[in-house]
Biopython code that builds the backbone (N, CA, C, O; Angstrom):
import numpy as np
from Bio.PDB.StructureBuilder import StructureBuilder

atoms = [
    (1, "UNK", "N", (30.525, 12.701, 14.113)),
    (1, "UNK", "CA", (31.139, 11.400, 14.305)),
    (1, "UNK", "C", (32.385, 11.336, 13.436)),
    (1, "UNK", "O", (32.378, 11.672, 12.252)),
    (2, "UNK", "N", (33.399, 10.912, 14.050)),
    (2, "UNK", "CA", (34.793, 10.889, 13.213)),
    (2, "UNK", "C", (34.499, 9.778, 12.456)),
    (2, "UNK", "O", (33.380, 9.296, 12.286)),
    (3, "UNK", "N", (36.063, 9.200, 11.786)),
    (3, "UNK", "CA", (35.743, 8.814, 10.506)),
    (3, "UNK", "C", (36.261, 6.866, 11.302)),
    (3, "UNK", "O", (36.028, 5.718, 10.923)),
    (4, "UNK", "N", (37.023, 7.478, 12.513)),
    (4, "UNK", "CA", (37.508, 5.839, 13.150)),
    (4, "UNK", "C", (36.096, 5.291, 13.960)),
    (4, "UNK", "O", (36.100, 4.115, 14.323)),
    (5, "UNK", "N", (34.857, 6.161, 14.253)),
    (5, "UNK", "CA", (33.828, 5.368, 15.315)),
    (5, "UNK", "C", (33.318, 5.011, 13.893)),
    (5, "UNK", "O", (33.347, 5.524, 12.774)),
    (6, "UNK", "N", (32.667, 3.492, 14.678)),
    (6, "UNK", "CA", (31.545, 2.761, 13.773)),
    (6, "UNK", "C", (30.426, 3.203, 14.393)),
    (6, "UNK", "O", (30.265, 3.267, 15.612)),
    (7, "UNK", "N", (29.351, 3.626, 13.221)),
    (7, "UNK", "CA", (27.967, 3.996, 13.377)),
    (7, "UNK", "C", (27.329, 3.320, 14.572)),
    (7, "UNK", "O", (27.603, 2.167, 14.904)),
    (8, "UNK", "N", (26.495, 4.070, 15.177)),
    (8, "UNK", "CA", (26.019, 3.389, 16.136)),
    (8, "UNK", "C", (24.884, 2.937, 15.739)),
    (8, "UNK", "O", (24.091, 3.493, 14.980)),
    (9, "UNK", "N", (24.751, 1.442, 16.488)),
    (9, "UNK", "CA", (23.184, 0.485, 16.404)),
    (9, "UNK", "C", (22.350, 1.106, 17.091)),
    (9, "UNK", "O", (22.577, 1.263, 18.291)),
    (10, "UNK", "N", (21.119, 1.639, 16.471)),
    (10, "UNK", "CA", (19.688, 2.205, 16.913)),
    (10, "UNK", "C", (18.772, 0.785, 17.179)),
    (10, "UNK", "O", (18.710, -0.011, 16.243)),
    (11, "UNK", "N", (18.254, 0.554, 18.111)),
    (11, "UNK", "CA", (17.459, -0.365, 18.778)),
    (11, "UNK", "C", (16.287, 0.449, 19.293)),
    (11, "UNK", "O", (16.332, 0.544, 20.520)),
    (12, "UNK", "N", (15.206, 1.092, 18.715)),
    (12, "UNK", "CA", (13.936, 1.290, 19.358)),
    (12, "UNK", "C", (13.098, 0.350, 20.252)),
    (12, "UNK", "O", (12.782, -0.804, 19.967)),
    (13, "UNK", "N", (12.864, 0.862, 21.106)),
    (13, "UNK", "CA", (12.095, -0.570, 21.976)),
    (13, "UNK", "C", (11.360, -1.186, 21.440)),
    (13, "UNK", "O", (10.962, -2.211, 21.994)),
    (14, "UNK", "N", (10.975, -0.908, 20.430)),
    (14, "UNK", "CA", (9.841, -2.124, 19.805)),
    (14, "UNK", "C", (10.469, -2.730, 18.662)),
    (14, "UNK", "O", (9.810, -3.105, 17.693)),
    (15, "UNK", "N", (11.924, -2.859, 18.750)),
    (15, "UNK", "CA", (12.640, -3.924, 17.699)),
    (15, "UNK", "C", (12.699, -4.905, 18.195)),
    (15, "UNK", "O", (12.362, -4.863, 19.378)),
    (16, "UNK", "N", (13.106, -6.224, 17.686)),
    (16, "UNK", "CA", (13.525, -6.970, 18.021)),
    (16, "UNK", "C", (14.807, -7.878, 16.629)),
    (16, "UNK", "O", (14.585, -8.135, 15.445)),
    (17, "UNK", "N", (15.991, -8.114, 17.420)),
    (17, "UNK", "CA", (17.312, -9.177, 16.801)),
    (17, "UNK", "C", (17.008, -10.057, 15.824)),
    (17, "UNK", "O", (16.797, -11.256, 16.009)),
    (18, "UNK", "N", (16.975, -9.394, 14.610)),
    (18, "UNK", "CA", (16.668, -10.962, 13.509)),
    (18, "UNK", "C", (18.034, -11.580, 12.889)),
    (18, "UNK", "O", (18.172, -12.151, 11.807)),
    (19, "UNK", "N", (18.989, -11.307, 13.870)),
    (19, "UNK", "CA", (20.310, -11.852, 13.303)),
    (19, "UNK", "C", (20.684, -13.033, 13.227)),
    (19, "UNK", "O", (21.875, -13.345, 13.271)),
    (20, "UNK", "N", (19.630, -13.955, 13.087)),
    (20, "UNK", "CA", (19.804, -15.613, 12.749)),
    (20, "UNK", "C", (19.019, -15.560, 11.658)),
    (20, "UNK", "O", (19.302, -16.275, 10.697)),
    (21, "UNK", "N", (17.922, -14.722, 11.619)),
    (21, "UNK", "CA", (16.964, -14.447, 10.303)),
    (21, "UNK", "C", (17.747, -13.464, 9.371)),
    (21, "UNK", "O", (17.054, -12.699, 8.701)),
    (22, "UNK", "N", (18.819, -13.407, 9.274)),
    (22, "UNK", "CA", (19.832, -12.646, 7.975)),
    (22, "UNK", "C", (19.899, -12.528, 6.764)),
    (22, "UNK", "O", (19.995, -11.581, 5.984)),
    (23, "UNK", "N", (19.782, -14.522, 6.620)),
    (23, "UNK", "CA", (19.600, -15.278, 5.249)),
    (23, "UNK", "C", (18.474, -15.185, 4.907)),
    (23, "UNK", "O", (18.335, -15.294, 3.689)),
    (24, "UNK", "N", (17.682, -15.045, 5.405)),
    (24, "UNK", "CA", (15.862, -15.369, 5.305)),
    (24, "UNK", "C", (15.665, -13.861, 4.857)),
    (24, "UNK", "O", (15.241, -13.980, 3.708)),
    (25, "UNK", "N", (15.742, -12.511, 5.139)),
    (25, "UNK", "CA", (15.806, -11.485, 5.298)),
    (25, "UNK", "C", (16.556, -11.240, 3.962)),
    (25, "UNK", "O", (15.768, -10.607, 3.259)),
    (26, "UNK", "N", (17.628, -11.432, 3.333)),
    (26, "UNK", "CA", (18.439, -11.186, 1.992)),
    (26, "UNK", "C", (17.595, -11.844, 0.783)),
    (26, "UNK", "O", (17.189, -11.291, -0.239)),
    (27, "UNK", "N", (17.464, -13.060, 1.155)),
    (27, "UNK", "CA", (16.668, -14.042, -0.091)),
    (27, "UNK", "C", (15.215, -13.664, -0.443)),
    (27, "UNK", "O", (14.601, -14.010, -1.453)),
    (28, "UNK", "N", (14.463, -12.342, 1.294)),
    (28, "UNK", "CA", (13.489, -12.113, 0.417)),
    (28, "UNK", "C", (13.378, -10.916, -0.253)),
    (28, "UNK", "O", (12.500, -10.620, -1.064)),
    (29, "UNK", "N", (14.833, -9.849, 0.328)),
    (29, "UNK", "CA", (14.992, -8.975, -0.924)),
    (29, "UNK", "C", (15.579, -9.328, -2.540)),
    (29, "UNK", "O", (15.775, -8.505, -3.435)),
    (30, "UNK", "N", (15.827, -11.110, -2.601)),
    (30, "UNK", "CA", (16.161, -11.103, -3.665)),
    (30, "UNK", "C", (14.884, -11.627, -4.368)),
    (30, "UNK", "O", (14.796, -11.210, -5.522)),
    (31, "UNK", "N", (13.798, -12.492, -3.943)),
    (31, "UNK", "CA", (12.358, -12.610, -3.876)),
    (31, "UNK", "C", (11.856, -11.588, -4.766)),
    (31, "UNK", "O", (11.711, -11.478, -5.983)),
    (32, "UNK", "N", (11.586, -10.703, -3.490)),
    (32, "UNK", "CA", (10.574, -9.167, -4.461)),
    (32, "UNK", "C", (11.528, -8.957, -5.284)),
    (32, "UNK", "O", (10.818, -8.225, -5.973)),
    (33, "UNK", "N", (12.635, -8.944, -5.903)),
    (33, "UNK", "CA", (13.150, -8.065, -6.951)),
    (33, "UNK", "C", (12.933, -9.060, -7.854)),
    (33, "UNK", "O", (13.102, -8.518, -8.946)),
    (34, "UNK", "N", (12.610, -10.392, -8.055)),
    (34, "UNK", "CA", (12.312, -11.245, -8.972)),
    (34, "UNK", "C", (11.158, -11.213, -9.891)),
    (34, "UNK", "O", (10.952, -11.227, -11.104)),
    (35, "UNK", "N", (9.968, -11.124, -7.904)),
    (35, "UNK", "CA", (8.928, -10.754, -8.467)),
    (35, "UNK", "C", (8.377, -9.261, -9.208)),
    (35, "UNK", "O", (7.389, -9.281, -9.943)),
    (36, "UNK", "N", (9.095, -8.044, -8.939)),
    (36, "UNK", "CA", (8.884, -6.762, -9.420)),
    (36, "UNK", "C", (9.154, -7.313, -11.197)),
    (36, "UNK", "O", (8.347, -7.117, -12.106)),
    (37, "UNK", "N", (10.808, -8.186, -11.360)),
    (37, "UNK", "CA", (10.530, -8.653, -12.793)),
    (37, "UNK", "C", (9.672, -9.141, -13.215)),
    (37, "UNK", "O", (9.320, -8.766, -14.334)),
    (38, "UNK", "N", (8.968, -10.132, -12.591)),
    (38, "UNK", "CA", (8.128, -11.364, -13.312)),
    (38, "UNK", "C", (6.632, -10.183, -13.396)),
    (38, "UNK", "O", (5.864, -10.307, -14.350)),
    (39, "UNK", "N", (6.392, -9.207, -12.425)),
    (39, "UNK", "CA", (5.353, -8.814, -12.513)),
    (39, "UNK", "C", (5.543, -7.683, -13.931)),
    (39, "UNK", "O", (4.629, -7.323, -14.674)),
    (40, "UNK", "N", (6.713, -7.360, -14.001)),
    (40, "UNK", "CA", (6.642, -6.127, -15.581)),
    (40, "UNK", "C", (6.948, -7.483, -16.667)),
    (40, "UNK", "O", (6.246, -7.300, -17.661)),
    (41, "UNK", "N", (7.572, -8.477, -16.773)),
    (41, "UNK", "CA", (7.144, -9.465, -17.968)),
    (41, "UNK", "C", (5.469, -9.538, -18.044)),
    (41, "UNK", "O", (4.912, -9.146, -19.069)),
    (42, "UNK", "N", (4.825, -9.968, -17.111)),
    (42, "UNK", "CA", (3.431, -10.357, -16.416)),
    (42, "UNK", "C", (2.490, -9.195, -17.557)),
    (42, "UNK", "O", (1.671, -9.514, -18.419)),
    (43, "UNK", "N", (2.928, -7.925, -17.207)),
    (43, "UNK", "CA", (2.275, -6.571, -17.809)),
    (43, "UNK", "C", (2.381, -6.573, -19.468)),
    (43, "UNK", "O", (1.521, -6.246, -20.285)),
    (44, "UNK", "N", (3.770, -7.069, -19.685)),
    (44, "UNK", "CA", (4.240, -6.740, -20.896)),
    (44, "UNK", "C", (3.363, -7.772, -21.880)),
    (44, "UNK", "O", (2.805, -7.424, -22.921)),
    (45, "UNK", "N", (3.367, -8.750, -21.470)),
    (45, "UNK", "CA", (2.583, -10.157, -21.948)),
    (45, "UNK", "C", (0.989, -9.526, -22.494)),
    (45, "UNK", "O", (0.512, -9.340, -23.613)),
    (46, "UNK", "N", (0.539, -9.344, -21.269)),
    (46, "UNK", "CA", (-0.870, -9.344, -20.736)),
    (46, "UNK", "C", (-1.294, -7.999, -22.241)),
    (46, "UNK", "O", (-2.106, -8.112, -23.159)),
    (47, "UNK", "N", (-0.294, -6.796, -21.889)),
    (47, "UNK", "CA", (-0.313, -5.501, -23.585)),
    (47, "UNK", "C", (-0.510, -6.430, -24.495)),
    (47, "UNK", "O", (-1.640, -6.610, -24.947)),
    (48, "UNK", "N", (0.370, -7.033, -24.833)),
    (48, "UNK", "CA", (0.827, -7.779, -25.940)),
    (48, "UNK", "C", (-0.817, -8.404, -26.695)),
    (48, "UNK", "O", (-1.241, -8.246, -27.839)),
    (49, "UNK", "N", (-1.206, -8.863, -25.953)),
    (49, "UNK", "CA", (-2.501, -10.098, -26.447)),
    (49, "UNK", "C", (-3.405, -9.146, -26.073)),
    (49, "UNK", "O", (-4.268, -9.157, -26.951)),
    (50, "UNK", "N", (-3.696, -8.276, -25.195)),
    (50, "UNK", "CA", (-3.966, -7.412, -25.415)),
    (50, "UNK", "C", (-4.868, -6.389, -26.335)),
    (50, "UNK", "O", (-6.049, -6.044, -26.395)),
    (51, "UNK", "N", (-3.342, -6.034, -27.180)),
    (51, "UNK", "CA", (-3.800, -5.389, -28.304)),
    (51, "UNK", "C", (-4.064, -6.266, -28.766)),
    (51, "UNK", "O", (-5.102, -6.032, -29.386)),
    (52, "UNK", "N", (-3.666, -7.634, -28.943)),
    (52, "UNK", "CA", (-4.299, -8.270, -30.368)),
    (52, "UNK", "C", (-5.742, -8.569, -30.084)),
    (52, "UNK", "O", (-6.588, -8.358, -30.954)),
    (53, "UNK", "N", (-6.068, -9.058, -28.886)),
    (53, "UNK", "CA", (-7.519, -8.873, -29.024)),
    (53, "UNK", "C", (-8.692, -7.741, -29.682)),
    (53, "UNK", "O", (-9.775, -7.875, -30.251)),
    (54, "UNK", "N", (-8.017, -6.815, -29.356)),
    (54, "UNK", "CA", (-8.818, -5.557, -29.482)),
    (54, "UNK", "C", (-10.217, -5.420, -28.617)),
    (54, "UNK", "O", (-10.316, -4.972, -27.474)),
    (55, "UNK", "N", (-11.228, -5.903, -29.430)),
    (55, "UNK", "CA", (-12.264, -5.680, -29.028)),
    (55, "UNK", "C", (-13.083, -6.799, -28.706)),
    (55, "UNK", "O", (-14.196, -6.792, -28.180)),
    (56, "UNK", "N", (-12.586, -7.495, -28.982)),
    (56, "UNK", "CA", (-12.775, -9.410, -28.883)),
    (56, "UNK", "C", (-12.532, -9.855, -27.233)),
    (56, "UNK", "O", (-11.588, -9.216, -26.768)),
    (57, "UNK", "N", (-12.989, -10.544, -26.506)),
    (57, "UNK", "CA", (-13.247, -11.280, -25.376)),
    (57, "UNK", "C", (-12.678, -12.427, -25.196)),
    (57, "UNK", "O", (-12.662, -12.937, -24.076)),
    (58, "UNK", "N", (-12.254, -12.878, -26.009)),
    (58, "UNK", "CA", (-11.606, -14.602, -26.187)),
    (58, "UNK", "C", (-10.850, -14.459, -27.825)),
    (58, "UNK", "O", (-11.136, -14.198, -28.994)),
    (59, "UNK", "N", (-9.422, -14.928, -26.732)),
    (59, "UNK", "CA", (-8.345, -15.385, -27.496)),
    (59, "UNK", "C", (-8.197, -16.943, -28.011)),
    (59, "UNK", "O", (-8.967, -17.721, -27.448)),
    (60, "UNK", "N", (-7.314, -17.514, -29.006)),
    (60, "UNK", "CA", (-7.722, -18.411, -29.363)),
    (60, "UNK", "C", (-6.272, -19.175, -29.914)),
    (60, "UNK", "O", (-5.459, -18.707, -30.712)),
    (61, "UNK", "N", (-6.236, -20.345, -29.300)),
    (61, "UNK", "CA", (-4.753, -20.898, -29.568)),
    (61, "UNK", "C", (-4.856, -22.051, -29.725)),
    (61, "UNK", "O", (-5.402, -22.727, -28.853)),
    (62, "UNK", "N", (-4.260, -22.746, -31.126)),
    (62, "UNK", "CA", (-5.146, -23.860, -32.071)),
    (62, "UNK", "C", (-6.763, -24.157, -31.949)),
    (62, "UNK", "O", (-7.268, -25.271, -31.805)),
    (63, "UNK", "N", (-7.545, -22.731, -32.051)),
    (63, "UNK", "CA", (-8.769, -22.871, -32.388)),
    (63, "UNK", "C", (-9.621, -23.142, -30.690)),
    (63, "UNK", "O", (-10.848, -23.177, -30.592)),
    (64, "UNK", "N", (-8.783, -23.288, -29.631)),
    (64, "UNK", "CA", (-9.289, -23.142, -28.138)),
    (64, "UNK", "C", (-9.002, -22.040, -27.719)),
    (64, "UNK", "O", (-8.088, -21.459, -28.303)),
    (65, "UNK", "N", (-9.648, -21.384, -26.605)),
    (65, "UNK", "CA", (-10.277, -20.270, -25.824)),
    (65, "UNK", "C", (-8.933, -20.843, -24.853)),
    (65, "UNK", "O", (-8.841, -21.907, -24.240)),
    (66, "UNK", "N", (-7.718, -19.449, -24.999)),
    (66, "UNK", "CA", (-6.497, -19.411, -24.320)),
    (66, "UNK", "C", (-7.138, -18.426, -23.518)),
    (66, "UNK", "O", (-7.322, -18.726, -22.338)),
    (67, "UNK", "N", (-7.527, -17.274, -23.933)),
    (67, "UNK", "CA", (-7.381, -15.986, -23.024)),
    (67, "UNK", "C", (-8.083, -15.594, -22.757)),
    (67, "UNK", "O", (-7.948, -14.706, -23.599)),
    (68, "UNK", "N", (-9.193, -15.235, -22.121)),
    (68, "UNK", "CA", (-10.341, -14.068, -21.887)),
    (68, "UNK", "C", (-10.329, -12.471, -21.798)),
    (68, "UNK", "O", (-9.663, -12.135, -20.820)),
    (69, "UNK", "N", (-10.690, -11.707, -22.286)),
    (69, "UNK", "CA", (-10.907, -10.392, -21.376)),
    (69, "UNK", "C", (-11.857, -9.642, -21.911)),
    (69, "UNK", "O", (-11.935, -8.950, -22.926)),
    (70, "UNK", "N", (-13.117, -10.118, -20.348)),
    (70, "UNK", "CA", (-13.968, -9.788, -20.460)),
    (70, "UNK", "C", (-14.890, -8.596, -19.872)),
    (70, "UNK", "O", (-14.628, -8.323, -18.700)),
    (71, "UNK", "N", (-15.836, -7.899, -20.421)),
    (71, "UNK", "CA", (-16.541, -6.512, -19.872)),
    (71, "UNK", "C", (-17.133, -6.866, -19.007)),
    (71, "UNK", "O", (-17.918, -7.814, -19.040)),
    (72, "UNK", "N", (-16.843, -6.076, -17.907)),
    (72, "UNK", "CA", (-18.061, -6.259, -16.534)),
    (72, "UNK", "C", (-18.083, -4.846, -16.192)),
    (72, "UNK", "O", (-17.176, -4.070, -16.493)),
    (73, "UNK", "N", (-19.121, -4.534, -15.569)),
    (73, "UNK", "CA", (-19.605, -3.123, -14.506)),
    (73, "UNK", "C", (-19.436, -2.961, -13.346)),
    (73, "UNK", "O", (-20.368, -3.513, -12.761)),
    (74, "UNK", "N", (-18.841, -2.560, -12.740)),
    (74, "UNK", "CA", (-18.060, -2.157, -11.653)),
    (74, "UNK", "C", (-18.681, -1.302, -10.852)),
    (74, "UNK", "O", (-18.692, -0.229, -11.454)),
    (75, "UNK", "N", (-19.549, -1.115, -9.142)),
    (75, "UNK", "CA", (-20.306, 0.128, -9.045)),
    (75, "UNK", "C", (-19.059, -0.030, -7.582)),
    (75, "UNK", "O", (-18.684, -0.924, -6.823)),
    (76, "UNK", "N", (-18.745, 1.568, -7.832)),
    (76, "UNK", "CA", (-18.205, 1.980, -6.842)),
    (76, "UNK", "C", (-18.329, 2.854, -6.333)),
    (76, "UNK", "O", (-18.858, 3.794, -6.927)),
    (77, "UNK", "N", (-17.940, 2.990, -5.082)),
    (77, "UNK", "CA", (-18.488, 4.760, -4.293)),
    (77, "UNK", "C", (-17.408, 5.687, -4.399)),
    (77, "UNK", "O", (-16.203, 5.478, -4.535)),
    (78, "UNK", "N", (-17.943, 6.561, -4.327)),
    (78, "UNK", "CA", (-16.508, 8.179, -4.316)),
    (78, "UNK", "C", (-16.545, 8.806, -3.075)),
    (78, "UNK", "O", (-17.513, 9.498, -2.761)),
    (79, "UNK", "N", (-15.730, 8.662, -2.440)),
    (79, "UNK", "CA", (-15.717, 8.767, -1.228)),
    (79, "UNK", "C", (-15.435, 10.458, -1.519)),
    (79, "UNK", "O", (-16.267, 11.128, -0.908)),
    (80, "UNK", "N", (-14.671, 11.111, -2.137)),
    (80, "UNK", "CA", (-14.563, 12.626, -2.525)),
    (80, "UNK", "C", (-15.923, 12.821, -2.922)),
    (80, "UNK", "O", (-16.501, 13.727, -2.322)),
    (81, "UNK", "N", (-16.569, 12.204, -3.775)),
    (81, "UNK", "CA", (-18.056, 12.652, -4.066)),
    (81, "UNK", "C", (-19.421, 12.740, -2.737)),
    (81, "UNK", "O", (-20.405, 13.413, -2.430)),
    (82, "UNK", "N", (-18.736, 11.713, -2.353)),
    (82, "UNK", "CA", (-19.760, 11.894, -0.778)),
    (82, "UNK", "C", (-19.136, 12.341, -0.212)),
    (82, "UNK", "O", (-19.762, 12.150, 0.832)),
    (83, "UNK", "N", (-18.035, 13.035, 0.187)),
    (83, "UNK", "CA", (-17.717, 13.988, 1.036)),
    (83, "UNK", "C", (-17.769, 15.275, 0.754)),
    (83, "UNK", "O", (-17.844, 16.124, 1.642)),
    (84, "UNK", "N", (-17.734, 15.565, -0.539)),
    (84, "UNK", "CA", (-18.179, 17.052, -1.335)),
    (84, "UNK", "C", (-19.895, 16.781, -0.618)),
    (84, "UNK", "O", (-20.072, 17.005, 0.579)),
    (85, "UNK", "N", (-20.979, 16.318, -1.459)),
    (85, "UNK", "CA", (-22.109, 16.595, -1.200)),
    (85, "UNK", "C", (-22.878, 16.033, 0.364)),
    (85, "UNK", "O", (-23.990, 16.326, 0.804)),
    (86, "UNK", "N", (-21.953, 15.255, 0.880)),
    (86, "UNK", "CA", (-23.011, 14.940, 2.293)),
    (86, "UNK", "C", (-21.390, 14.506, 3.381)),
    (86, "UNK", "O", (-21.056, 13.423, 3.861)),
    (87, "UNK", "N", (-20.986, 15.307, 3.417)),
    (87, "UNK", "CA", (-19.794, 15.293, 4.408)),
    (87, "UNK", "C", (-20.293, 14.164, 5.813)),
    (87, "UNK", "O", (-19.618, 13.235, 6.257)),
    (88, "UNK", "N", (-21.159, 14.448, 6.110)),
    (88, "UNK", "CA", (-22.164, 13.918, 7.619)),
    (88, "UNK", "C", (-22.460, 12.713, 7.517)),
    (88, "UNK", "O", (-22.725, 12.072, 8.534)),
    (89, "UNK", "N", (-22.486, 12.032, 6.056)),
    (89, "UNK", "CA", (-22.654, 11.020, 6.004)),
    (89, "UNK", "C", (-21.214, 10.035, 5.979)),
    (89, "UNK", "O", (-21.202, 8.817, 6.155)),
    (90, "UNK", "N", (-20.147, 10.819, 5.740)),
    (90, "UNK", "CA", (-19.401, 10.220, 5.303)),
    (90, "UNK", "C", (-18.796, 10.155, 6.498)),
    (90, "UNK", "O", (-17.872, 9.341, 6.531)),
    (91, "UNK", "N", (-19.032, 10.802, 7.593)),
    (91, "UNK", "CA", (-18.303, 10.969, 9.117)),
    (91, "UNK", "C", (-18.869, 10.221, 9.899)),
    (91, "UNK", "O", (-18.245, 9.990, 10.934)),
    (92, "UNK", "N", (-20.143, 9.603, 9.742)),
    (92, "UNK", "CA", (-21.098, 8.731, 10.233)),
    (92, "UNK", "C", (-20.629, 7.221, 9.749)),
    (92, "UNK", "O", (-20.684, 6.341, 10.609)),
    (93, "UNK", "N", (-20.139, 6.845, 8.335)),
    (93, "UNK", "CA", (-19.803, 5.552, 8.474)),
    (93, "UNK", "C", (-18.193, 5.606, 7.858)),
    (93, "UNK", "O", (-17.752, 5.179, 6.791)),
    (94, "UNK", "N", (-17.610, 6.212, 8.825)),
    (94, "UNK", "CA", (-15.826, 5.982, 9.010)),
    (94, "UNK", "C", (-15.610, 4.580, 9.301)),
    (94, "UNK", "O", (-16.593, 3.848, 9.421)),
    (95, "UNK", "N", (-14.816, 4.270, 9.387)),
    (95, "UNK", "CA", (-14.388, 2.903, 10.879)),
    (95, "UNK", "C", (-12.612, 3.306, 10.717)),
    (95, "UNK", "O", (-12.239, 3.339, 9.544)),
    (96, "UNK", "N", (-11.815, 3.526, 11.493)),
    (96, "UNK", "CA", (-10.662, 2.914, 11.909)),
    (96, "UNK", "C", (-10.425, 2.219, 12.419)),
    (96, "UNK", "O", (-10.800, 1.799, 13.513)),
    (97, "UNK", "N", (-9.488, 1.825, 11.487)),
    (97, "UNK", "CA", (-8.561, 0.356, 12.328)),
    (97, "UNK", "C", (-7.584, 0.563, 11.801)),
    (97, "UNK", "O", (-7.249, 1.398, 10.961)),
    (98, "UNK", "N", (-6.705, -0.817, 12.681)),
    (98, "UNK", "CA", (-5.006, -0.479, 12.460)),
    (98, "UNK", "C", (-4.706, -1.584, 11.751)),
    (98, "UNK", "O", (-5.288, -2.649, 11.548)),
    (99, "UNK", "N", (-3.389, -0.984, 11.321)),
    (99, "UNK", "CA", (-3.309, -1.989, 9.837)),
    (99, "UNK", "C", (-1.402, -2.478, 10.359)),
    (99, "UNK", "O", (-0.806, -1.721, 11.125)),
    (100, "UNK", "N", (-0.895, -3.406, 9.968)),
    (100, "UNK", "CA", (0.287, -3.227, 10.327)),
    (100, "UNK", "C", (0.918, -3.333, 8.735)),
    (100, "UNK", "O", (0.240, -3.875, 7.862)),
    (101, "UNK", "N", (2.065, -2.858, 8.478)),
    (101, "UNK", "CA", (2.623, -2.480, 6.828)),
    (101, "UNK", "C", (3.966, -3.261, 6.967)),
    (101, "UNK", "O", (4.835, -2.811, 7.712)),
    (102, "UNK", "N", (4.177, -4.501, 6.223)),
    (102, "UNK", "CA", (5.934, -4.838, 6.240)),
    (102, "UNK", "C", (6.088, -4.427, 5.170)),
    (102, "UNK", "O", (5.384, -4.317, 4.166)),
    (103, "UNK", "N", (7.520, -4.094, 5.558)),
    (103, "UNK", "CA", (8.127, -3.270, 4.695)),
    (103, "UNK", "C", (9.958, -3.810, 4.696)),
    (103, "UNK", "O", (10.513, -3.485, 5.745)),
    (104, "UNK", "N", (10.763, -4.462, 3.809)),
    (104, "UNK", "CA", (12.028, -4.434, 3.540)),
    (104, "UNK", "C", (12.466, -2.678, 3.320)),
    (104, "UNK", "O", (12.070, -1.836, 2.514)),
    (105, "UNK", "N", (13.783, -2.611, 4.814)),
    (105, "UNK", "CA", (14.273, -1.277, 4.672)),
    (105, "UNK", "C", (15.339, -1.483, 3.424)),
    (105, "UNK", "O", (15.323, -2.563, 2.834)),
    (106, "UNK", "N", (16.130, -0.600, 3.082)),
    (106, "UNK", "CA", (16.772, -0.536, 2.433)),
    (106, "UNK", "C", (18.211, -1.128, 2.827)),
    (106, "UNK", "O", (18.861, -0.513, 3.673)),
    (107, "UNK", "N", (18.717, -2.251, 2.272)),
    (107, "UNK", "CA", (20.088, -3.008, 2.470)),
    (107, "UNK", "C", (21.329, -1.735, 2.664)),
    (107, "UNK", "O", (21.715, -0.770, 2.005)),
    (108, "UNK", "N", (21.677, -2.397, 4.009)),
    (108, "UNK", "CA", (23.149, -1.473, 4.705)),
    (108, "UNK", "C", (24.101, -2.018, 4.069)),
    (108, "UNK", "O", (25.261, -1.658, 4.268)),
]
sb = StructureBuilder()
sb.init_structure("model")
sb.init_model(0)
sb.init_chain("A")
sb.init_seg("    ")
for serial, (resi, resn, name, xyz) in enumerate(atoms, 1):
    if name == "N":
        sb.init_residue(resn, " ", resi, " ")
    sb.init_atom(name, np.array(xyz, "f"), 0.0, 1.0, " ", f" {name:<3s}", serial, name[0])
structure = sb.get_structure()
């Protein structure tokens, strides 16, 4: 392609024109990039008190229960572990289904 043609518009049949949805479409790539911040403040916070808890369950701010973090047991399956020792079982309760994924492409 020379350097005077403009790129050509790819339209797969299963697109459809969000060119009234433009604004809506920009504001929510400016959205997630807010939230990607608020979620690493979110992390940074959460370390923070954190460590100061240590080993303690309840935080304490003028002498009231601000924060919790508390031990629980968790039972989960290993799906590598049942497929190492009983493969047959693990082919027996599959299920597929379809999932649909949005996704913001990357700004042209």
């Amino acid at each position: 392609m020379s350097a005077s043609q403009p790129a050509a518009i790819v339209t797969p049949a299963n697109a459809v024109p969000l060119d009234d949805l433009s604004d809506s479409v920009e504001l929510l790539r400016v959205v997630d990039a807010q939230l990607d911040t608020l979620k690493n403040v979110k992390a940074d916070l959460q370390r923070k008190i954190k460590s100061r808890l240590g080993l303690a369950e309840v935080g304490l701010v003028d002498g009231r229960p601000a924060v919790t973090w508390r031990r629980t047991l968790r039972v989960a399956l290993s799906q590598k572990l049942i497929k190492a020792l009983h493969p047959e079982v693990l082919a027996d309760c599959e299920e597929i289904t379809e999932v649909r994924t949005f996704r913001l492409t990357e700004a042209v």
